[in-house]
MIKOLFI-924945 format. One record per residue (C-alpha): residue number from 1; residue in three letters; x, y, z. Coordinates in steps of 0.2 Angstrom, whole numbers. Example, Ala and Ser with C-alpha at 12.3 -4.5 7.8 and 13.67 -1.06 7.14 Angstrom:
2
NODE  pos  code      X      Y      Z
NODE    1   ALA     62    -22     39
NODE    2   SER     68     -5     36
This chain:
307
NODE  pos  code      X      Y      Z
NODE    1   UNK      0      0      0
NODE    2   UNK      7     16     -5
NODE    3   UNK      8     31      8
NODE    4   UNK      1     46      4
NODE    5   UNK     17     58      7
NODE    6   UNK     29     49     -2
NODE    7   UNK     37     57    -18
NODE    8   UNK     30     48    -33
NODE    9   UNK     43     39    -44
NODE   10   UNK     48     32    -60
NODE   11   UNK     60     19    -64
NODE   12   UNK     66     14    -80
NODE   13   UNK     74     -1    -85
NODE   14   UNK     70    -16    -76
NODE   15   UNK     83    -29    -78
NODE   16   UNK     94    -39    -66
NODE   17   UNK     96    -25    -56
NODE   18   UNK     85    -15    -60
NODE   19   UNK     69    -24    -55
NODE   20   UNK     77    -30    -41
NODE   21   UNK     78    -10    -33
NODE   22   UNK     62     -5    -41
NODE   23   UNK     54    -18    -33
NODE   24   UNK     62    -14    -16
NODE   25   UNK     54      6    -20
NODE   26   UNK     37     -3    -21
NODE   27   UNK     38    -14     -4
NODE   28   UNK     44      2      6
NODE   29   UNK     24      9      0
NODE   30   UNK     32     21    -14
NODE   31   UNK     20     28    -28
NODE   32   UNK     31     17    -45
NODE   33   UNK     27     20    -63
NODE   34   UNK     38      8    -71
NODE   35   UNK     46      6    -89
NODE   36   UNK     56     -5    -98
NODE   37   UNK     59    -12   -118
NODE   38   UNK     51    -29   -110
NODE   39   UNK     33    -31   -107
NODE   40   UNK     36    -45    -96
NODE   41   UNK     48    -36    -86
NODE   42   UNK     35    -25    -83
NODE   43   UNK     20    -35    -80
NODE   44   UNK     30    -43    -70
NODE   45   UNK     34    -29    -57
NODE   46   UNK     17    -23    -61
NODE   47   UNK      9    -41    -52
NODE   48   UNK     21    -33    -36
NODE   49   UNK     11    -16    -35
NODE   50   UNK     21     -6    -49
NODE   51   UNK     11      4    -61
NODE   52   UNK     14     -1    -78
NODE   53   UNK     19     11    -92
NODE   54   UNK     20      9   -110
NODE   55   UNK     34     23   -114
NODE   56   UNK     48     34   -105
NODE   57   UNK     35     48   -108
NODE   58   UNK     21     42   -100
NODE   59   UNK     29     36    -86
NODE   60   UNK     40     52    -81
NODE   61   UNK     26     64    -84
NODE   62   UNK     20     68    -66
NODE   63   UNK     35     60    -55
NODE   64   UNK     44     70    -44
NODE   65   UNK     59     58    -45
NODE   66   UNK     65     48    -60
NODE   67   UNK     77     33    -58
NODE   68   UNK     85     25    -74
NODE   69   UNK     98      7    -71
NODE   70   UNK    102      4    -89
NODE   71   UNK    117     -3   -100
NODE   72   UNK    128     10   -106
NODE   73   UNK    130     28   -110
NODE   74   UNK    119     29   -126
NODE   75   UNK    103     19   -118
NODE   76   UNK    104     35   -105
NODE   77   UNK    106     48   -115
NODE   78   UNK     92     40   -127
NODE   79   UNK     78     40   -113
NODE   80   UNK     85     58   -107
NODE   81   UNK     87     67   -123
NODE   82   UNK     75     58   -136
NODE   83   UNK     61     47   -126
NODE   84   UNK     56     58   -112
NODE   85   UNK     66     64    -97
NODE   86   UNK     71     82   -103
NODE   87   UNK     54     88   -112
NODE   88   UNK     41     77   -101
NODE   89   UNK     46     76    -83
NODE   90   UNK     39     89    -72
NODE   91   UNK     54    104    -67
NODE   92   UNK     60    104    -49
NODE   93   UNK     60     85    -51
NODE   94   UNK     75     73    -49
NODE   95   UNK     84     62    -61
NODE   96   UNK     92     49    -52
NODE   97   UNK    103     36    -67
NODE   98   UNK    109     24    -58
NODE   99   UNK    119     14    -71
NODE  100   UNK    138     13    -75
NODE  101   UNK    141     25    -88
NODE  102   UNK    154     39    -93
NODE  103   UNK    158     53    -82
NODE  104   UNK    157     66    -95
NODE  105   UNK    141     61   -103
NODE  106   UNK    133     64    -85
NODE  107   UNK    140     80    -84
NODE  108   UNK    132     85   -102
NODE  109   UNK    116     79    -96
NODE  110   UNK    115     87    -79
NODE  111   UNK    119    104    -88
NODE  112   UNK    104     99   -101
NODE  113   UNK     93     93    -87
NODE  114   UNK     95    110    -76
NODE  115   UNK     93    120    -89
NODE  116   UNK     74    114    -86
NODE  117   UNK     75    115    -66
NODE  118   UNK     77     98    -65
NODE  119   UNK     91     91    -54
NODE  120   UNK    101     75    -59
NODE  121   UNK    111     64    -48
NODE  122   UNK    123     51    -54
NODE  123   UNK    119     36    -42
NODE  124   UNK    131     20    -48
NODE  125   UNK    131      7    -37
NODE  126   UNK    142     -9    -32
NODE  127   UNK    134    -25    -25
NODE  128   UNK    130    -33    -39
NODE  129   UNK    113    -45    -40
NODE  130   UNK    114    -50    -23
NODE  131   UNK    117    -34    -17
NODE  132   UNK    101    -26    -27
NODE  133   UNK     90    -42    -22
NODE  134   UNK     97    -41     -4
NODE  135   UNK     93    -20     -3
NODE  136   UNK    111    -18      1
NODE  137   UNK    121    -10    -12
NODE  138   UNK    135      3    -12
NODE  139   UNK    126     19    -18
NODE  140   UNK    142     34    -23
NODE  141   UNK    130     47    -28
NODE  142   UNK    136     63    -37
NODE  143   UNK    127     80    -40
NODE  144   UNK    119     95    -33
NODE  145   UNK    119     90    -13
NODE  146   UNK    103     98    -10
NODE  147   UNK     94     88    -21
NODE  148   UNK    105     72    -13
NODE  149   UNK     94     75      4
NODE  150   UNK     79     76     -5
NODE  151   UNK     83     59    -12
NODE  152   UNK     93     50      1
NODE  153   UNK     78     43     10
NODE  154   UNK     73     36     -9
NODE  155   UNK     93     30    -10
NODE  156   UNK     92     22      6
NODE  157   UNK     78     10      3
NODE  158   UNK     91      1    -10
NODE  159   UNK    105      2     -2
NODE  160   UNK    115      2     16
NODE  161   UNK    128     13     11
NODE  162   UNK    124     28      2
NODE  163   UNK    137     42      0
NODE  164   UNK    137     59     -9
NODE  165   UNK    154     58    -15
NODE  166   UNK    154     77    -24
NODE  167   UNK    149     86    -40
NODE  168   UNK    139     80    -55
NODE  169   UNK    150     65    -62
NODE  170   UNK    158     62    -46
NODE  171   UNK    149     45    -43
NODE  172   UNK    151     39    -59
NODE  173   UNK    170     42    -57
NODE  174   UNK    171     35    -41
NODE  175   UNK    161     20    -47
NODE  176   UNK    174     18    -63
NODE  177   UNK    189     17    -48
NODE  178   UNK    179      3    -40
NODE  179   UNK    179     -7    -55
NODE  180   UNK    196     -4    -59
NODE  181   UNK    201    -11    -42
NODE  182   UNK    189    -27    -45
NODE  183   UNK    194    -31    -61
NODE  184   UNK    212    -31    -56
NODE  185   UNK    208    -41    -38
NODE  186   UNK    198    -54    -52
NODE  187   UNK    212    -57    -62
NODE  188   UNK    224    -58    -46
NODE  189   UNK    215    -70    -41
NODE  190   UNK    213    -80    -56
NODE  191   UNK    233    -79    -58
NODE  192   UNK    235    -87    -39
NODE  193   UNK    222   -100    -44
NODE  194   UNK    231   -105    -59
NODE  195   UNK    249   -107    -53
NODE  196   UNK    242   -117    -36
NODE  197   UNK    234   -127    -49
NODE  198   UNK    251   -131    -60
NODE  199   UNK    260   -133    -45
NODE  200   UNK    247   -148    -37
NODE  201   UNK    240   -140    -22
NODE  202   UNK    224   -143    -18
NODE  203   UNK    213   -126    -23
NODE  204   UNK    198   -126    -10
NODE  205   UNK    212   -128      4
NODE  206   UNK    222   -112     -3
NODE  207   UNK    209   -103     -6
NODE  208   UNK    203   -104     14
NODE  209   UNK    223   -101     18
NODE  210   UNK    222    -85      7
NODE  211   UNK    204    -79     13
NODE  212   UNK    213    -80     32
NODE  213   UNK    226    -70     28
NODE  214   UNK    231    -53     20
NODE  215   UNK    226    -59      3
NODE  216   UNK    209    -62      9
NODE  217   UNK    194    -52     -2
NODE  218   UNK    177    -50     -8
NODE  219   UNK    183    -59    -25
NODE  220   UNK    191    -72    -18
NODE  221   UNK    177    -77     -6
NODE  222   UNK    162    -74    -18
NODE  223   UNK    171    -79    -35
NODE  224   UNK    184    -90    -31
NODE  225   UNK    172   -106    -27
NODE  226   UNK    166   -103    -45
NODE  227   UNK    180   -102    -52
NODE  228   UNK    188   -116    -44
NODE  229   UNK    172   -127    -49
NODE  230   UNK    171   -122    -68
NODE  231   UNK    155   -113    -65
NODE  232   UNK    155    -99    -74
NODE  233   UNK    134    -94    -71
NODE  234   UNK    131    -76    -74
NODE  235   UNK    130    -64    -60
NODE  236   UNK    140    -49    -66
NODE  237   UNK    143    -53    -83
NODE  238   UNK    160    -51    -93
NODE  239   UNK    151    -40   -105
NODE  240   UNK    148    -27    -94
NODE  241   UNK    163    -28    -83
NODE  242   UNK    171    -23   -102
NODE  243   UNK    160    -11   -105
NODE  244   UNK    165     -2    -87
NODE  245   UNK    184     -5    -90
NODE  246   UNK    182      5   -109
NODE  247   UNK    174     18    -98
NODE  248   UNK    189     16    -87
NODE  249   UNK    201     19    -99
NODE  250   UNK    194     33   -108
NODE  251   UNK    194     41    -93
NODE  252   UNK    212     39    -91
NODE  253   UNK    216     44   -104
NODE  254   UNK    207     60   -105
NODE  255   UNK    216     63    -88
NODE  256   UNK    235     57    -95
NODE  257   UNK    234     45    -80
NODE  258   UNK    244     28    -86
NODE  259   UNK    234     11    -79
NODE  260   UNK    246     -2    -85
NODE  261   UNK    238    -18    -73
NODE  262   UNK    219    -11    -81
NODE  263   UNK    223    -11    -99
NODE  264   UNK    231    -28    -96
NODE  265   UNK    215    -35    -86
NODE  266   UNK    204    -27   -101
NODE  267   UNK    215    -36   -114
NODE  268   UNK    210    -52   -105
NODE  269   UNK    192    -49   -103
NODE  270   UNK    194    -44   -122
NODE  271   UNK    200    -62   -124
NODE  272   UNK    185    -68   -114
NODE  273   UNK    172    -61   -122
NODE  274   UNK    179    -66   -141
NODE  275   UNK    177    -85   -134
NODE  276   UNK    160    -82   -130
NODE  277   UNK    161    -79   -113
NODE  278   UNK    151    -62   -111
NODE  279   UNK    135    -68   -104
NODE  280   UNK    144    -80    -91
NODE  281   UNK    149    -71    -77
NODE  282   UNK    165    -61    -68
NODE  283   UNK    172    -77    -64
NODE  284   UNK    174    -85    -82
NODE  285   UNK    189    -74    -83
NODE  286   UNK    199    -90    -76
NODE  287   UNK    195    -98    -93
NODE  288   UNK    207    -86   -100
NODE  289   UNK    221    -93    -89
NODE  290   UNK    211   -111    -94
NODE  291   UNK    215   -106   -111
NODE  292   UNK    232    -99   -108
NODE  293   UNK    238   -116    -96
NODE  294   UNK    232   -130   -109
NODE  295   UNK    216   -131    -96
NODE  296   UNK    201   -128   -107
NODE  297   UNK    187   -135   -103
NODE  298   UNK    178   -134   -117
NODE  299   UNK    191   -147   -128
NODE  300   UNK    189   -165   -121
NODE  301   UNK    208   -171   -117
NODE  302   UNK    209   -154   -109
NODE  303   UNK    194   -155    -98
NODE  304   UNK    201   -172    -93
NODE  305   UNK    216   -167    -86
NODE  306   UNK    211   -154    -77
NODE  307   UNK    210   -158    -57
């Protein structure tokens, strides 16, 4: 049941993540028009309490807070600049795009979007699927801190730690950074796995040695069973880890900053993806050094030898 004094909201895009937070913004009592390319994404959400909507338009046109999770820059900048945002949602409301994409294509768009009175907040987030269906993601939110407090209580109903982190573009920056260091604790970890392997240890029993120690991480407890296993099941998949590493390394390279380690990790999940491993997820980055150490699975006298 909705409460009376809520803001209302929309939210556009309703995949893994996506419906996941929107459906959280629904249990909490918020007013929801949702939105996305799927009609059974919708219906879907709209069976939970959501208000179904048939375009970006229609569902923006009266909210007082908008919240996009999409795939990349151009799907953003297509519901902001061509399918509704800037010439439908109400002004003194709050776009809220809570996707991965570049730094300085949020900053173009918060200077497009004030130009109408409308605030925008760039609200990446970190957690992944479990974290989106678990309501605790790592929300890095940049943009206009006034409109941050109007939105925080929003922010906080998807996540546990939510952080304005500075000016429009901030969180997205900030977001790219926590990638970088992911990707490069994923392929760390996949390097350790591999020259345990050749060298005959037993890889469940390193990998709870490592997790007691200094080498101990996220990636090495949540990915490394995976990996170990030959499961390679998407959670964060390889293609989108790519696309935030390109995003990465644009951004370097605008700011002259040299990131030898990422554009070697981005090589790799280059590699990956060429393979066919783009839906799988984070973890199939192992089946690069599968491929590299005569280890793949996917060739019979390989997948034989393999411990």
């Amino acid at each position: 049941m909705t409460t009376s004094n809520f803001p209302k909201l929309a939210f556009v895009g309703l995949g893994v993540m996506g419906r996941e937070m929107a459906r959280h913004l629904i249990s909490a009592g918020y007013p929801v028009k949702i939105y996305d390319i799927s009609t059974d994404a919708v219906a879907s959400l709209a069976a939970q309490g959501g208000v179904s909507s048939t375009s970006v338009a229609e569902a923006v046109s009266d909210a007082d807070i908008v919240i996009s999770m999409l795939p990349n820059t151009p799907q953003v900048e297509e519901i902001v600049y061509r399918d509704g945002v800037l010439d439908h949602m109400p002004s003194g409301g709050i776009f809220i795009d809570m996707s991965t994409i570049s730094p300085e294509a949020t900053r173009a768009m918060s200077s497009a979007l004030a130009a109408k009175s409308i605030s925008m907040l760039d609200g990446p987030v970190s957690g992944g699927p479990i974290g989106a269906k678990n309501a605790a993601l790592s929300i890095m939110v940049g943009g206009d801190r006034t409109a941050f407090e109007r939105a925080e209580a929003v922010l906080k109903v998807m996540g546990t730690t939510v952080t304005h982190v500075g000016a429009p573009g901030a969180g997205q920056t900030v977001k790219l950074c926590n990638q970088l260091v992911c990707a490069v604790n994923i392929q760390a970890v996949c390097e350790a796995l591999a020259l345990g392997r050749a060298s005959g240890v037993d890889l469940d029993q390193m990998r709870e040695v490592l997790l007691g120690g200094s080498a101990s991480s996220w990636m090495l407890d949540k990915l490394g069973p995976a990996m170990i296993a030959g499961d390679a099941s998407a959670g964060f998949r390889i293609d989108l880890m790519l696309k935030d590493l390109r995003l990465v390394l644009e951004m370097a390279g605008q700011k002259d900053v040299p990131l030898p380690a990422t554009s070697l990790v981005t090589s790799q999940y280059v590699e990956a993806r060429a393979h066919g491993e783009g839906e799988n997820g984070n973890q199939a980055l192992f089946r690069v050094y599968d491929r590299m150490t005569g280890q793949d699975q996917s060739t019979p006298q390989l997948a034989a030898a393999r411990p």
